[in-house]
C-alpha positions in Angstrom: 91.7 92.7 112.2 94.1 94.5 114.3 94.4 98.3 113.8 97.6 100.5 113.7 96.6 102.2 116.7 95.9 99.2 118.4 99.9 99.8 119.5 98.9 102.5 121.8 97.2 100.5 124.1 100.3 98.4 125.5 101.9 99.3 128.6 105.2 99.9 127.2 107.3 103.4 126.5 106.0 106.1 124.4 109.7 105.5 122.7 109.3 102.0 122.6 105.6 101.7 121.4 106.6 104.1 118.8 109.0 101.7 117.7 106.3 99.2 117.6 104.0 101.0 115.2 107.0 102.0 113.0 108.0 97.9 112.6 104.4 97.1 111.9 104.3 99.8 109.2 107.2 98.3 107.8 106.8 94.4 108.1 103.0 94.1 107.7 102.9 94.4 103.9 105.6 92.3 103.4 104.3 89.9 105.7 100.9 89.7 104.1 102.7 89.6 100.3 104.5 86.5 101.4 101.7 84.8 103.0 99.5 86.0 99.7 102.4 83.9 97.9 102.3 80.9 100.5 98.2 80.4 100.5 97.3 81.8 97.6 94.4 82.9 99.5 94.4 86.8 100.2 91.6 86.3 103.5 93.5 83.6 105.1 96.8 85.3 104.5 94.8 88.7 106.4 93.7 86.5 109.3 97.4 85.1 110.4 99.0 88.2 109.7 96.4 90.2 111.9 97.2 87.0 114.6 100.6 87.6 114.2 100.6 91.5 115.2 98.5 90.7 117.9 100.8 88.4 119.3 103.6 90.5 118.6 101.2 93.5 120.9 101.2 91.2 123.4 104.5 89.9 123.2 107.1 93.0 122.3 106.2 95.2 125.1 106.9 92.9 127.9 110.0 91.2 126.2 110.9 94.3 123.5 111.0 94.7 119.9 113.2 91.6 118.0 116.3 92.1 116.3 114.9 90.6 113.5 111.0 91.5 113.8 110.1 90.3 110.6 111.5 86.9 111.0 109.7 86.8 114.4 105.9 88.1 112.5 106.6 85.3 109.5 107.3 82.5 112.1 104.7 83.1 114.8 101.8 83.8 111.5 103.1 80.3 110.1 102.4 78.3 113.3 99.0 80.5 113.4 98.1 79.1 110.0 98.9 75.9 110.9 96.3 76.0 113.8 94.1 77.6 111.4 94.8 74.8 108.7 93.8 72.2 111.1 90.4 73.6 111.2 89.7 73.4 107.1 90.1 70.0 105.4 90.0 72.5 102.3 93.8 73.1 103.2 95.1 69.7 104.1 97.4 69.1 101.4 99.6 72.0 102.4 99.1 71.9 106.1 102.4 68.6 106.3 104.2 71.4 104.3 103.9 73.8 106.2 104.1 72.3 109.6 107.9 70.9 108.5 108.7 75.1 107.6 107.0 75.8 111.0 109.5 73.3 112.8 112.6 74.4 111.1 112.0 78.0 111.7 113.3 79.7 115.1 111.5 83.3 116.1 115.2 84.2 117.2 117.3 83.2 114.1 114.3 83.0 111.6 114.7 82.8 107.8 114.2 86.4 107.6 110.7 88.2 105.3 111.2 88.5 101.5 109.6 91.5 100.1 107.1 90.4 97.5 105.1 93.4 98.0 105.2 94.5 94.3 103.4 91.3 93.6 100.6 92.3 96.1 101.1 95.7 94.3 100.0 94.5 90.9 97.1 91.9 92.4 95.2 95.1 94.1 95.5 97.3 91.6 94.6 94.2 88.6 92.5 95.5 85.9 89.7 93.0 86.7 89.1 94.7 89.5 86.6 97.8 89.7 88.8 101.0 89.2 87.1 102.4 92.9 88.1 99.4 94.4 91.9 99.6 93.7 92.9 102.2 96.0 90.6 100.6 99.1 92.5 97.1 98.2 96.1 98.6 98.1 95.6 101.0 101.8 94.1 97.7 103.1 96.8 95.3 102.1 100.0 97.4 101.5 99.5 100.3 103.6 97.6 98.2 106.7 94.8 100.0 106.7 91.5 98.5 108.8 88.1 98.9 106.8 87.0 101.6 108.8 89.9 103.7 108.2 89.8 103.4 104.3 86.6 104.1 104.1 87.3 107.3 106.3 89.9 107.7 103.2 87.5 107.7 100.6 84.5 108.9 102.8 82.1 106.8 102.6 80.6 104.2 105.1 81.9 101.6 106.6 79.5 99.0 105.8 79.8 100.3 101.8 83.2 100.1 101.7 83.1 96.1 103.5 81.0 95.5 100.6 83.2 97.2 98.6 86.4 94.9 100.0 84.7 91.8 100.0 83.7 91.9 96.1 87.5 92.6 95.4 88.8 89.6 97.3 86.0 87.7 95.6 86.8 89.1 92.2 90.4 87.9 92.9 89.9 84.7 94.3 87.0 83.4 91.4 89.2 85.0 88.5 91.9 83.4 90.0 94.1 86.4 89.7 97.5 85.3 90.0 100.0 87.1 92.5 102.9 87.7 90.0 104.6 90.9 88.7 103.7 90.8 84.8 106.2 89.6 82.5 108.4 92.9 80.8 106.0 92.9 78.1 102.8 92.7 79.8 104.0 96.2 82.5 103.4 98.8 79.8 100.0 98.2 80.0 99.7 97.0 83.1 101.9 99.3 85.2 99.6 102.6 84.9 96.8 100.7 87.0 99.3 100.4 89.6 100.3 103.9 89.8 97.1 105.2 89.3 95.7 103.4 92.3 98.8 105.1 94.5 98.1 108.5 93.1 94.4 108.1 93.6 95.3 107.9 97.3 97.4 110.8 97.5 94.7 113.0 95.8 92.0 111.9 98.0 94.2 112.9 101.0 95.0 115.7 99.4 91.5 117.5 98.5 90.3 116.6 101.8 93.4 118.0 103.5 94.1 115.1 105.4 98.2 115.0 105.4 98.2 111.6 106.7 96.6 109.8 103.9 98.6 112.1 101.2 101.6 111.1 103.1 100.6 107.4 103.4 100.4 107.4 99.7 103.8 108.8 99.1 105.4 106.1 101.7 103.9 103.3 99.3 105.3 105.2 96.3 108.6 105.1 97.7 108.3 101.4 98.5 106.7 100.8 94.7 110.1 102.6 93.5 112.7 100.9 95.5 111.1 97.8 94.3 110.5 98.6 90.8 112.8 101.9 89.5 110.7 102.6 86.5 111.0 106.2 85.2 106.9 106.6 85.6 107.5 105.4 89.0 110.2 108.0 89.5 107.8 110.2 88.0 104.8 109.8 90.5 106.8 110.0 93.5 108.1 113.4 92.3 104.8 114.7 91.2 103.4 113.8 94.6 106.3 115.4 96.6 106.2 118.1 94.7 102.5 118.9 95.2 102.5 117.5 98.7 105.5 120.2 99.3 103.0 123.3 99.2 100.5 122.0 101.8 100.8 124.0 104.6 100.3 127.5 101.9 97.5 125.6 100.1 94.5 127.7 101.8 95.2 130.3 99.0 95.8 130.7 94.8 99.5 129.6 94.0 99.7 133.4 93.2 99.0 134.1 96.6 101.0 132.0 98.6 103.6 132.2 101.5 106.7 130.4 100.0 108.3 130.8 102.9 105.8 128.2 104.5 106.7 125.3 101.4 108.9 122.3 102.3 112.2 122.7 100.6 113.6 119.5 101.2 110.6 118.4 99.7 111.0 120.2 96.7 114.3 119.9 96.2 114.1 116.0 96.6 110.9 116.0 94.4 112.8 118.3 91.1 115.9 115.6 91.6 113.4 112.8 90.6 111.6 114.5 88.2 114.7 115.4 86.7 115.7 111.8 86.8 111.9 110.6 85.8 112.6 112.8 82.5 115.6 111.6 81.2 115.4 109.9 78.2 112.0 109.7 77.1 108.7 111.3 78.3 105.5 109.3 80.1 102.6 111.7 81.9 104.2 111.4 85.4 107.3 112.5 84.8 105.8 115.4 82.8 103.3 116.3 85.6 106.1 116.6 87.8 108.6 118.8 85.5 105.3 121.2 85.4 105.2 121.3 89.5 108.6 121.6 89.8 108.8 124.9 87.9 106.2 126.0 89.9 108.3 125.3 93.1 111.6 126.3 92.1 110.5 129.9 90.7 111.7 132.6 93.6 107.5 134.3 92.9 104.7 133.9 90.9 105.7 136.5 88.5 109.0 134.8 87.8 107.6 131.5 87.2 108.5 129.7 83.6 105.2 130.0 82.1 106.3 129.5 78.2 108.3 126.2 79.7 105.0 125.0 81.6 103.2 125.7 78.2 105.3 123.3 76.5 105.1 120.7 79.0 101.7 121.0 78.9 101.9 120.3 74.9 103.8 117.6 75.8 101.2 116.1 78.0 98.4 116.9 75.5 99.9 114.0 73.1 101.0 111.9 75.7 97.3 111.7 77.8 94.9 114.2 76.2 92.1 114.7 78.9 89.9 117.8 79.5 91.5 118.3 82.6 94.6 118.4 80.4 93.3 120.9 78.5 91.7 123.2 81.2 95.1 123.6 82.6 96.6 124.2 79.6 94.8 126.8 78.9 95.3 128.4 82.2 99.4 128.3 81.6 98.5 129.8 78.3 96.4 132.6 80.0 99.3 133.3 82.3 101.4 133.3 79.5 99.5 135.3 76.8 97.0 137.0 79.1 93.6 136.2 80.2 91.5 137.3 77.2 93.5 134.4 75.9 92.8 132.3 78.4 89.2 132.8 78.7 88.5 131.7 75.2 90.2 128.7 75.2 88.0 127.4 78.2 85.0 129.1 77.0 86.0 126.5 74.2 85.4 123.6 76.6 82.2 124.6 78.0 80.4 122.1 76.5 82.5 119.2 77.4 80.6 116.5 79.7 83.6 115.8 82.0 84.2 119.5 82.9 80.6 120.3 83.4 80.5 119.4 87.0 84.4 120.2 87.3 84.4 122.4 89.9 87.9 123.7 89.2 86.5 124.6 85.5 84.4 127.4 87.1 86.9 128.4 89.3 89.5 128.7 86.3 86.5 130.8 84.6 86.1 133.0 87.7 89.2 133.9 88.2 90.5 135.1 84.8 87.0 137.0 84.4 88.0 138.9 87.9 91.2 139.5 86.1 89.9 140.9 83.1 87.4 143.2 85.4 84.2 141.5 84.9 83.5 140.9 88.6 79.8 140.2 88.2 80.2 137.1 85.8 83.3 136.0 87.6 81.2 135.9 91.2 78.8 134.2 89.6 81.4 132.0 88.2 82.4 131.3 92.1 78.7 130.2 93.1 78.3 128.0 90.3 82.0 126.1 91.8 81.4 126.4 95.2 77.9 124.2 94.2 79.8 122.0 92.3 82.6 121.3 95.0 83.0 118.1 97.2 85.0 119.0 100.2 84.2 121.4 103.6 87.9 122.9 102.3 87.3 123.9 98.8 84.3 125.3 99.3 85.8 127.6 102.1 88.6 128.3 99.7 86.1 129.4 97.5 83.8 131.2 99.2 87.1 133.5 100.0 87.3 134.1 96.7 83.6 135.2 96.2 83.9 137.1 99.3 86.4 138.9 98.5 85.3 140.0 94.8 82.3 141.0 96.0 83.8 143.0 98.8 81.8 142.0 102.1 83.9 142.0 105.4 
């Protein structure tokens, strides 16, 4: 399959290739949705629209970018079908329909490309699927990712995450998933896959401090919300601008950071949808969000709303109790009420399984013992979470930490 960067290797303009990558950015999941709609058949639809972009690499350079690009990519991967139909008796019944769209269509005037991405949104994210394979399916199909690049994403090998590709499609194809959004009644329970397979992206960017893939996630949230406005939907993009607005102060504690470097735009953008996410009812998005939009709007740490990001917290406790939910809850509380407080509430938790190897969990520990004085227990603390982490940059964060409790150069 042809790669994104595959664009930089025609002889045209830095401007003009530029303008290449951004159309294929753009048309490529709407391509592959409507071809997913035609065939019914997620690999063939892959095959014609990677033949498509590499005719369009071939073509656009020399002759430029059309004025109606997607017209021209839905065209040119309908006559490639129709070669490849040819080929597989399988697909002879639709190959006379086809062949009469093929002849009607014109690269120049074409019919135009619908946007039936949220379909494709709700078939990779299907709860048939394994849960690790949602988030590979959607950077493959809706944000155009090759196979080597989403396993980059999720880091793991290439061959594992081919394996990991090819039992989706295969799930898909023998459960004979259909590509549809769900009736109104059916998106309350199935709408969360969806958003949790988005959001998974953005936080594996995110930990590993790779911008591109956080960034990548937040494109295909605004494309999930132009297509479907839901107030959850709202919610996640918000949450994620609103986190992804702090990244270049992120090497330190909130407490600690240069405000000064966070995007504003961002943030303002991001408080504006989680304003809107908010009103009139409550779902765990939308909530998230509020909570990092108090953190972004306060002028310091000191002046943050830490009684408000209690209550949201409450909020969220009914809405998705977790123990993540809790650990963070009782770190508000410990900013709130002081870090004796604190402490006990997550010395509460210690013998939950899911926080056990929760590296944050021994962080959270660390810290508020440092702040209460007990500098031995909270390096300790520090060693025990810089074990437990999984990234080159959380360890390094945390080694800082340790470092400088322990007060080494």
């Amino acid at each position: 399959m042809a790669g994104r960067s595959s664009c930089g290797r025609s002889p045209s303009s830095t401007s003009e290739h530029m303008n290449v990558e951004q159309v294929f950015r753009e048309e490529r999941g709407r391509l592959l949705a409507t071809l997913v709609k035609r065939f019914g058949d997620l690999d063939l639809a892959e095959e014609v629209t990677s033949d498509a972009i590499e005719a369009a690499l071939k073509h656009w350079p020399v002759d430029g970018v059309p004025d109606r690009p997607g017209a021209w990519l839905l065209t040119t991967a309908r006559r490639k079908a129709v070669d490849r139909l040819r080929r597989d008796q399988v697909y002879a019944a639709r190959l006379a329909l086809l062949q009469v769209e093929v002849d009607r269509a014109d690269p120049r005037t074409g019919d135009g490309l619908p946007d039936e991405r949220l379909e494709l949104f709700f078939t990779c994210a299907h709860p048939a699927l394994a849960e690790e394979d949602r988030g590979a399916l959607t950077l493959r199909c809706l944000a155009g990712f090759t196979t080597p690049e989403v396993a980059r994403a999720y880091l793991v090998p290439v061959t594992t995450m081919q394996q990991r590709i090819v039992r989706a499609k295969k799930k898909i194809k023998e459960a004979r998933i259909p590509f549809r959004v769900p009736d109104p009644h059916e998106l309350p329970e199935r709408l969360p896959g969806v958003l949790q397979a988005v959001y998974s992206i953005f936080t594996e960017g995110y930990a590993a401090q790779r911008g591109e893939l956080a960034g990548e996630a937040i494109r295909l949230a605004r494309i999930l919300q132009g297509l479907l406005p839901d107030r959850e939907v709202t919610g996640l993009l918000a949450l994620m601008l609103l986190i992804h607005a702090r990244r270049d102060a992120r090497a330190e504690l909130l407490e600690d950071q240069d405000r000064a470097l966070w995007d504003r735009d961002m943030i303002n953008e991001g408080s504006a949808l989680a304003e809107r996410a908010l009103t009139g009812g409550h779902g765990p998005y939308g909530v998230q969000a509020a909570i990092n939009a108090l953190h972004d709007e306060a002028p310091d740490f000191d002046s943050t709303d830490w009684p408000q990001i209690v209550a949201l917290y409450d909020v969220l406790t009914k809405l998705t109790p977790s123990p993540v939910v809790a650990l963070n809850r009782a770190a508000a509380i410990a900013m709130r009420d002081g870090a004796e407080t604190g402490l006990a509430l997550l010395d509460a938790l210690a013998g939950v399984p899911r926080l056990r190897d929760y590296h944050p969990y021994r962080a959270a520990r660390a810290d508020l013992l440092h702040r209460l004085g007990r500098d031995a227990e909270a390096a300790q603390a520090y060693r025990e979470a810089i074990a437990l982490a999984g990234t080159e940059s959380e360890q390094d964060f945390l080694r800082r930490r340790l470092t400088a409790i322990e007060g080494r150069p």
